[in-house]
Z-matrix of the N, CA and C atoms (Angstrom, degrees):
N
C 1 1.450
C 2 1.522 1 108.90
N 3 1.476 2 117.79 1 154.88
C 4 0.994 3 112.33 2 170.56
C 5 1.380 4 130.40 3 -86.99
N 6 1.430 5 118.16 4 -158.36
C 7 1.748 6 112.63 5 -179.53
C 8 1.881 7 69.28 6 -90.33
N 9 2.119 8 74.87 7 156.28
C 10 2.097 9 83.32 8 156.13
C 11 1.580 10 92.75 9 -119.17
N 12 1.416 11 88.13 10 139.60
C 13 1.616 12 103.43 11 -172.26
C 14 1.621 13 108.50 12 -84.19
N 15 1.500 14 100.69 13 -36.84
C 16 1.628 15 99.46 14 -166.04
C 17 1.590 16 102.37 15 -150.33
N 18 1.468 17 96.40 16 159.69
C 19 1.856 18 101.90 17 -157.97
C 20 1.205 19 88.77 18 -50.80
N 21 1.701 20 150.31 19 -53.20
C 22 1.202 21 147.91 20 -138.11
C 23 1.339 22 99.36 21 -48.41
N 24 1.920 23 102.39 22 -55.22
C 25 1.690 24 107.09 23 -165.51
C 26 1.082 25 86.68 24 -70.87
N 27 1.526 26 151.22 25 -25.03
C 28 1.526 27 116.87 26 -157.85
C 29 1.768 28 97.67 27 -83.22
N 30 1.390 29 117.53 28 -12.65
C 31 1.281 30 96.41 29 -170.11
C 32 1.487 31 110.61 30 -89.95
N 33 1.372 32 115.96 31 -19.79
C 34 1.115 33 127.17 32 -176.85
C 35 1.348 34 107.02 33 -54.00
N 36 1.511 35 102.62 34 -51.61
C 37 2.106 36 118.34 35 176.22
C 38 1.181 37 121.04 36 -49.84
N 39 1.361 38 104.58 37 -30.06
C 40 2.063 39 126.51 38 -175.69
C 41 1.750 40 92.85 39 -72.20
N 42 0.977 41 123.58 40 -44.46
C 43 1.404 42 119.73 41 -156.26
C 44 1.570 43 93.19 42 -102.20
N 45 1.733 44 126.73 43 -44.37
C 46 1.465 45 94.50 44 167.18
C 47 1.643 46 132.42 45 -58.78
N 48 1.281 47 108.15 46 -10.52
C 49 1.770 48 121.62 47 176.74
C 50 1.358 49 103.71 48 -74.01
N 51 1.633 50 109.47 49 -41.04
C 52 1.495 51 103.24 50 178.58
C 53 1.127 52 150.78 51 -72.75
N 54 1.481 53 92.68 52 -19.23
C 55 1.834 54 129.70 53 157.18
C 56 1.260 55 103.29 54 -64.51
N 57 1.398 56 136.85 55 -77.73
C 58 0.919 57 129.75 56 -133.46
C 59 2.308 58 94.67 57 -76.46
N 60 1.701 59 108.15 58 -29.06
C 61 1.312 60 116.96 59 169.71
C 62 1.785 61 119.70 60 -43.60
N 63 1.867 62 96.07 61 -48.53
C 64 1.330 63 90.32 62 176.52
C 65 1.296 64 126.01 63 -92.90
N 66 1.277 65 132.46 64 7.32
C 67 1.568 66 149.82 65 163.03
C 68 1.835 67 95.08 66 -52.77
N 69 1.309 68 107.70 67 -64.50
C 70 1.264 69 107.38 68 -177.05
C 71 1.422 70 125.81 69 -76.45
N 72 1.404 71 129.67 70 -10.97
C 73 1.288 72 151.43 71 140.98
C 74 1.521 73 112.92 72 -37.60
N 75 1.410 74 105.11 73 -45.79
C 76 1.695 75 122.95 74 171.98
C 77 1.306 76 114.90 75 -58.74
N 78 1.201 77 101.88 76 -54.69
C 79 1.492 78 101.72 77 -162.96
C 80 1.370 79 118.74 78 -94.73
N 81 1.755 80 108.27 79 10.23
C 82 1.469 81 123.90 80 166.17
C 83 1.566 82 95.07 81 -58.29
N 84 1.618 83 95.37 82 -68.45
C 85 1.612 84 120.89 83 -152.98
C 86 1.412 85 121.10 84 -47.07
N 87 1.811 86 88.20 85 -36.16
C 88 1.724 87 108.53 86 -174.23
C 89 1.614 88 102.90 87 -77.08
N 90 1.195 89 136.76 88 -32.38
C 91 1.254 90 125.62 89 -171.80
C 92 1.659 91 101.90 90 -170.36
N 93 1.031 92 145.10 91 -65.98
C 94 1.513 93 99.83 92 -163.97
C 95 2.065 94 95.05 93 174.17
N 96 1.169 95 102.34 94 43.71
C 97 1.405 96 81.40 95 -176.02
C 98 1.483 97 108.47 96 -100.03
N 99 1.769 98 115.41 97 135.24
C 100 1.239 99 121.06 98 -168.88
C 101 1.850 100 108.28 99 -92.12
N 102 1.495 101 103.94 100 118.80
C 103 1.614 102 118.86 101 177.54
C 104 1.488 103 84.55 102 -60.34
N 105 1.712 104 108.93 103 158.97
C 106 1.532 105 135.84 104 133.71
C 107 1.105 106 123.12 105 -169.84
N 108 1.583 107 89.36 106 121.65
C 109 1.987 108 99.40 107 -179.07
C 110 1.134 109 115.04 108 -99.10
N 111 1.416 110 112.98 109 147.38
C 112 1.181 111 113.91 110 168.93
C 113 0.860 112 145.84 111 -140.26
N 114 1.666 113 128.17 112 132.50
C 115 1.547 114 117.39 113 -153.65
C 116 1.115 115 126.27 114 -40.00
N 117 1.327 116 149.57 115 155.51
C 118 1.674 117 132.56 116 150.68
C 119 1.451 118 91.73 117 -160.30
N 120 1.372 119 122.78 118 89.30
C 121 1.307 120 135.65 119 -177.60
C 122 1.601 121 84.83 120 -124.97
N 123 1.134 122 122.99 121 -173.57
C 124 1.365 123 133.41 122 -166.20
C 125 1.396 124 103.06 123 -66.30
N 126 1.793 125 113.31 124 -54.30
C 127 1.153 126 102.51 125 -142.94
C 128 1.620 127 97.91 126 -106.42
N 129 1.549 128 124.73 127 15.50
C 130 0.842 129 129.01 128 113.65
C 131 1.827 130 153.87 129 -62.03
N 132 0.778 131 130.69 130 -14.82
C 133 1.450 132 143.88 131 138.28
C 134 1.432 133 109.65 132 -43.26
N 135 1.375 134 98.02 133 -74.61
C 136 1.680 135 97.45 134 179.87
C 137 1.169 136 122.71 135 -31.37
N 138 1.588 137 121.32 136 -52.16
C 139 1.462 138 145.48 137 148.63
C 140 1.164 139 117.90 138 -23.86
N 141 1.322 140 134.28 139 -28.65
C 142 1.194 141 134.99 140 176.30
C 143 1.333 142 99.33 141 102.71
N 144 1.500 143 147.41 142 23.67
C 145 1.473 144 139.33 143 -167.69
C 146 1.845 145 99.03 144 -69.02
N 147 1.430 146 116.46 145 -29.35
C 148 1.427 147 111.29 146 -176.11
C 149 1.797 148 118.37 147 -66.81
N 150 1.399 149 105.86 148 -42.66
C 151 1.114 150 101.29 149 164.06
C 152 1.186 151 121.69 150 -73.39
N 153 1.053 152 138.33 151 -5.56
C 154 1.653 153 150.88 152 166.00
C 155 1.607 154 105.03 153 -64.49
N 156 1.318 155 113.20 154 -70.40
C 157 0.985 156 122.63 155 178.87
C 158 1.846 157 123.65 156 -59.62
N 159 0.869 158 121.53 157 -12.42
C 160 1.759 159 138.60 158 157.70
C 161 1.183 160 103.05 159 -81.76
N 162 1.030 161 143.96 160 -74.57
C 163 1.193 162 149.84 161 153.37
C 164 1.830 163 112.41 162 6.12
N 165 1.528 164 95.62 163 -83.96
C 166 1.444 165 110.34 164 168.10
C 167 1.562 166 129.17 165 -41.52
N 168 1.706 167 101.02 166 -52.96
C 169 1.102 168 102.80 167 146.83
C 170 1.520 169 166.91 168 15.18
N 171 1.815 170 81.99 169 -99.67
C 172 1.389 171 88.82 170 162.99
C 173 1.661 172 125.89 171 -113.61
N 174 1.491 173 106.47 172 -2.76
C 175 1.546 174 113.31 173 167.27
C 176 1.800 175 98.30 174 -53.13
N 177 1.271 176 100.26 175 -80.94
C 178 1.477 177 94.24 176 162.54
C 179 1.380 178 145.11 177 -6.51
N 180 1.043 179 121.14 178 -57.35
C 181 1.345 180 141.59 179 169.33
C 182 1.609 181 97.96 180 -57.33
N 183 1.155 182 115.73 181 -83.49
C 184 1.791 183 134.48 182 179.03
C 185 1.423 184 105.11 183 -22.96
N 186 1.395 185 117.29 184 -65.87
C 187 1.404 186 114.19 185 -168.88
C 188 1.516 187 105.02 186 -86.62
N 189 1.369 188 120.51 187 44.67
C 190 1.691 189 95.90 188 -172.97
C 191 1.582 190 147.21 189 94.02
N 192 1.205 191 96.58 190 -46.70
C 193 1.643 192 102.59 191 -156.07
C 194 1.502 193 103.02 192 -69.39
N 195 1.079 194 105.04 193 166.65
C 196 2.135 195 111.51 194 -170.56
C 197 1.838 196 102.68 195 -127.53
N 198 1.421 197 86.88 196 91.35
C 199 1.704 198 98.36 197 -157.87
C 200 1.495 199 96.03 198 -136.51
N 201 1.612 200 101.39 199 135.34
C 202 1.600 201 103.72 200 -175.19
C 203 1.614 202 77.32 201 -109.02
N 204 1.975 203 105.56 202 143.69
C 205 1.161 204 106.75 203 -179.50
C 206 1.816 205 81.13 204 -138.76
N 207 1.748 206 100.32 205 138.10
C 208 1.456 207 94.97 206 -158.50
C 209 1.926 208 81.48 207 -150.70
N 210 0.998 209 110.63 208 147.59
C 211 2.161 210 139.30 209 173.56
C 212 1.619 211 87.43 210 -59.99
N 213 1.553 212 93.22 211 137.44
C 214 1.382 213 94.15 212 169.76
C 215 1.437 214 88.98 213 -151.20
N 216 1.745 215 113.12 214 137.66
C 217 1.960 216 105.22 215 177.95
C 218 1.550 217 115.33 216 -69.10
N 219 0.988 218 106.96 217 -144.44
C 220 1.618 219 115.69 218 -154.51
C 221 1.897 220 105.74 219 -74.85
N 222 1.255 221 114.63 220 110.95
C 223 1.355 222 109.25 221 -171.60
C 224 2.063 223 91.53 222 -93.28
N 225 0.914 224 129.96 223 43.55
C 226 1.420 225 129.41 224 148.92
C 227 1.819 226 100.15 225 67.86
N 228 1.312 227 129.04 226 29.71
C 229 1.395 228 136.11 227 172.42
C 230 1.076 229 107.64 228 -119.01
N 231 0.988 230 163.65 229 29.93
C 232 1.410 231 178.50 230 145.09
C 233 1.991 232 104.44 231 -13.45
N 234 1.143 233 98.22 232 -18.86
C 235 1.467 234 100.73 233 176.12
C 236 1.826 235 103.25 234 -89.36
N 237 1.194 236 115.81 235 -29.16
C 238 1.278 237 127.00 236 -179.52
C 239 1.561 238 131.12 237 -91.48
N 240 1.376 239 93.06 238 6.83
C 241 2.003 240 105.99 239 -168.48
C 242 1.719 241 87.36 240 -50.25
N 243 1.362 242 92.47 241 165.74
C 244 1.745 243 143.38 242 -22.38
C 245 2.098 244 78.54 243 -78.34
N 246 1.639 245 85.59 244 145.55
C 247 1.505 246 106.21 245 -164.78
C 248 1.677 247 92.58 246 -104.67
N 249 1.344 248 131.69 247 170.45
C 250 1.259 249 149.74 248 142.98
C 251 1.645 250 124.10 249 -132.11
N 252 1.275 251 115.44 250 129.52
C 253 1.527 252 113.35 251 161.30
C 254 1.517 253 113.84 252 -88.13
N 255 1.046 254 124.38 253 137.50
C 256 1.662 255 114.08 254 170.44
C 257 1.634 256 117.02 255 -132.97
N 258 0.999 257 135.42 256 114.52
C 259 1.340 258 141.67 257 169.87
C 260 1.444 259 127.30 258 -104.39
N 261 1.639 260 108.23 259 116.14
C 262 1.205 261 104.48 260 -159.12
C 263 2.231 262 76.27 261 -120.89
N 264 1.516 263 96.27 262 148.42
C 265 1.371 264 140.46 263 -158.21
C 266 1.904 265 80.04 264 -31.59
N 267 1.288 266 100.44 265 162.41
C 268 1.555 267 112.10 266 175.85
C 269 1.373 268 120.93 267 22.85
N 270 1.167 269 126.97 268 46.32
C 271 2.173 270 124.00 269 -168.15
C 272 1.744 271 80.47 270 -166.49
N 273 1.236 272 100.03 271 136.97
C 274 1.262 273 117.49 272 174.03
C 275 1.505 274 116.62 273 -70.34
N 276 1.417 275 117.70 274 153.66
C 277 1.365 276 118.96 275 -173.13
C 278 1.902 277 119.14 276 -61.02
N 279 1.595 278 99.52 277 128.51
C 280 1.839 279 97.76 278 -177.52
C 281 2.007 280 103.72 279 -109.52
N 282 1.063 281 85.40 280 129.11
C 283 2.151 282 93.78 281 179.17
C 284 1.489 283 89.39 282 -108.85
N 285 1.681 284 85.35 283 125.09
C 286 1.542 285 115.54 284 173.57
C 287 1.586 286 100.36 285 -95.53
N 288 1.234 287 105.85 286 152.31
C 289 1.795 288 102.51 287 161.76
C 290 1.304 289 108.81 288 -140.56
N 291 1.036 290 126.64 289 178.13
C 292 1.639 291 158.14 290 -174.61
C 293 1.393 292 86.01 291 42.01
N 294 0.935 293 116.74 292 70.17
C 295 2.284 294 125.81 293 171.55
C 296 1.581 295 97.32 294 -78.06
N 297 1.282 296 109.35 295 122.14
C 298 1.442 297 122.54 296 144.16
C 299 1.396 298 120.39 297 -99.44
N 300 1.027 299 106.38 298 179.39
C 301 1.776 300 126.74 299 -179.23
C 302 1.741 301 91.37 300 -47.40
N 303 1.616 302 114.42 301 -68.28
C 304 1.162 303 131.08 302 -164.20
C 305 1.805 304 105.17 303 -54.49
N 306 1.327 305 124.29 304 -68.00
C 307 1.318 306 142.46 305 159.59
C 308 1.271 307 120.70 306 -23.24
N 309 1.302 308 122.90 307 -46.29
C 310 1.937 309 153.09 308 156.23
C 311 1.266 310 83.01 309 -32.45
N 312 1.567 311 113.57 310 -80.92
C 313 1.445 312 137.83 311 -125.16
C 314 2.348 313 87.06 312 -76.05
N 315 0.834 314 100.72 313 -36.30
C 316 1.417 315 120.90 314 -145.78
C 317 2.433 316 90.04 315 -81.58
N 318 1.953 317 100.22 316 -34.50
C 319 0.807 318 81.19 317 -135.04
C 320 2.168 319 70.16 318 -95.22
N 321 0.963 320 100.97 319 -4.92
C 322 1.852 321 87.18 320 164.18
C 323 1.404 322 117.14 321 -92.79
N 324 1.228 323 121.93 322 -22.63
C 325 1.817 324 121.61 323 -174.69
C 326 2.086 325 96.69 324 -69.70
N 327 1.567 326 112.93 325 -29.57
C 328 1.462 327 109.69 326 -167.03
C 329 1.611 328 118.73 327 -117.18
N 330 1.401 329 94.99 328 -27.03
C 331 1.976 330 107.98 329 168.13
C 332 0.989 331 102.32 330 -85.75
N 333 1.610 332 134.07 331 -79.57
C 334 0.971 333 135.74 332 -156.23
C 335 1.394 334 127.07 333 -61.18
N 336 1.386 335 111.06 334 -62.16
C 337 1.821 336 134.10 335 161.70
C 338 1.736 337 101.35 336 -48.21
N 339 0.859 338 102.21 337 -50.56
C 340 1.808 339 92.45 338 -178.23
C 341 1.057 340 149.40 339 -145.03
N 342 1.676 341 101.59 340 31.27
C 343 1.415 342 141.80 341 172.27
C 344 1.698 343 95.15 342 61.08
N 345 0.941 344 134.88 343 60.99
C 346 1.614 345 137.57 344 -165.50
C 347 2.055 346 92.01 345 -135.56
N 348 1.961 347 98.46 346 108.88
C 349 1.331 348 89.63 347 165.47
C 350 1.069 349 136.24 348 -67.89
N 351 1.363 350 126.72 349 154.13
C 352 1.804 351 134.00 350 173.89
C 353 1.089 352 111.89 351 -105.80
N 354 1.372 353 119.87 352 156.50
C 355 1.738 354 119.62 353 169.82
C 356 1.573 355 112.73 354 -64.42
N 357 1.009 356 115.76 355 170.95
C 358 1.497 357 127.00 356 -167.85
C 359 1.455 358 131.95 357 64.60
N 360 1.546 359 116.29 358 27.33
C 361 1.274 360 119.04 359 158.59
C 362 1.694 361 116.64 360 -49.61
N 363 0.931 362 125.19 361 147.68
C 364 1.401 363 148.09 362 -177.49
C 365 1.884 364 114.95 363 -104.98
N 366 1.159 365 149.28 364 101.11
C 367 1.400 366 127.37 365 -155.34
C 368 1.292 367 83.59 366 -82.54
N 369 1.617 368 111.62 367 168.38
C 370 1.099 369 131.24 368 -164.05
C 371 1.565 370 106.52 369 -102.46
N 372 1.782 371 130.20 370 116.23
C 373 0.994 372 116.48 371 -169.18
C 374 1.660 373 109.97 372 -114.46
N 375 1.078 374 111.64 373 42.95
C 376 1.675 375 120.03 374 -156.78
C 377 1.440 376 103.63 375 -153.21
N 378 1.507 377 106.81 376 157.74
C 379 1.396 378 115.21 377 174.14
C 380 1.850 379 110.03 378 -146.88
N 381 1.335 380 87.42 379 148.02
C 382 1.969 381 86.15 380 -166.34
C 383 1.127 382 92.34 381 -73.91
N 384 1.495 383 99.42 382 -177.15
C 385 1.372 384 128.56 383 -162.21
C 386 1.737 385 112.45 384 -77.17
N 387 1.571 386 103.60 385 -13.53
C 388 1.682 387 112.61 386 -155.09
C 389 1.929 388 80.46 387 -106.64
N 390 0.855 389 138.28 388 4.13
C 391 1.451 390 151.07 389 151.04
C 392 1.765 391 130.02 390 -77.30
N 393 1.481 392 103.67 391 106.85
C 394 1.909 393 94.31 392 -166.91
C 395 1.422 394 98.07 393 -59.38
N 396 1.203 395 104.19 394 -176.16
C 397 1.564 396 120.39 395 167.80
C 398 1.720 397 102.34 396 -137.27
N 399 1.476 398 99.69 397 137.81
C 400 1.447 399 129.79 398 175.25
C 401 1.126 400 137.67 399 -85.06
């Protein structure tokens, strides 16, 4: 990317981010694509979030599923590394923590594949950005 020199380009950048945000907003609505972020802040890594995230990956891939799995920094669980958010189409976002290989494996064959909860939800202590504050 380049430098932005002046608010114009920065706004221009705001609204190409926002396009390209609601493209994928679309194609939640239209059929079914499953979000997952995943930590990789320091003290996640350490945690193993990289092998988590390969993992996710390509299990994913193998069995099918149509899942954007994308780095996300430090979601403030640090007691719980390596963390995941996952959002599957219309259901609000669920954060898994202390994910292993096994847990990964455990938490697409029964969340994901068939909306069936697992242990280790995380409650959600945050709110996005497209959310006022009070």
């Amino acid at each position: 990317m380049s430098r932005i020199e002046s608010f114009d380009a920065l706004k221009k950048y705001r609204e190409e981010l926002n396009r390209i945000g609601d493209s994928i907003e679309e194609v939640q609505k239209e059929g079914g694509l499953v979000r997952i972020k995943i930590a990789t802040a320091t003290c996640s890594n350490a945690a193993g979030a990289g092998e988590i995230m390969k993992f996710m990956s390509d299990a994913l891939d193998k069995r099918g599923v149509d899942a954007l799995v994308t780095k996300t920094g430090c979601m403030g669980y640090c007691y719980a590394e390596p963390t995941i958010e996952v959002k599957l189409p219309n259901r609000e976002p669920v954060v898994f923590g202390n994910v292993d290989l096994q847990k990964a494996d455990l938490i697409i064959e029964s969340y994901i594949k068939k909306g069936e909860m697992v242990d280790g939800v995380i409650p959600v202590n945050y709110k996005t950005i497209e959310e006022p504050y009070n």
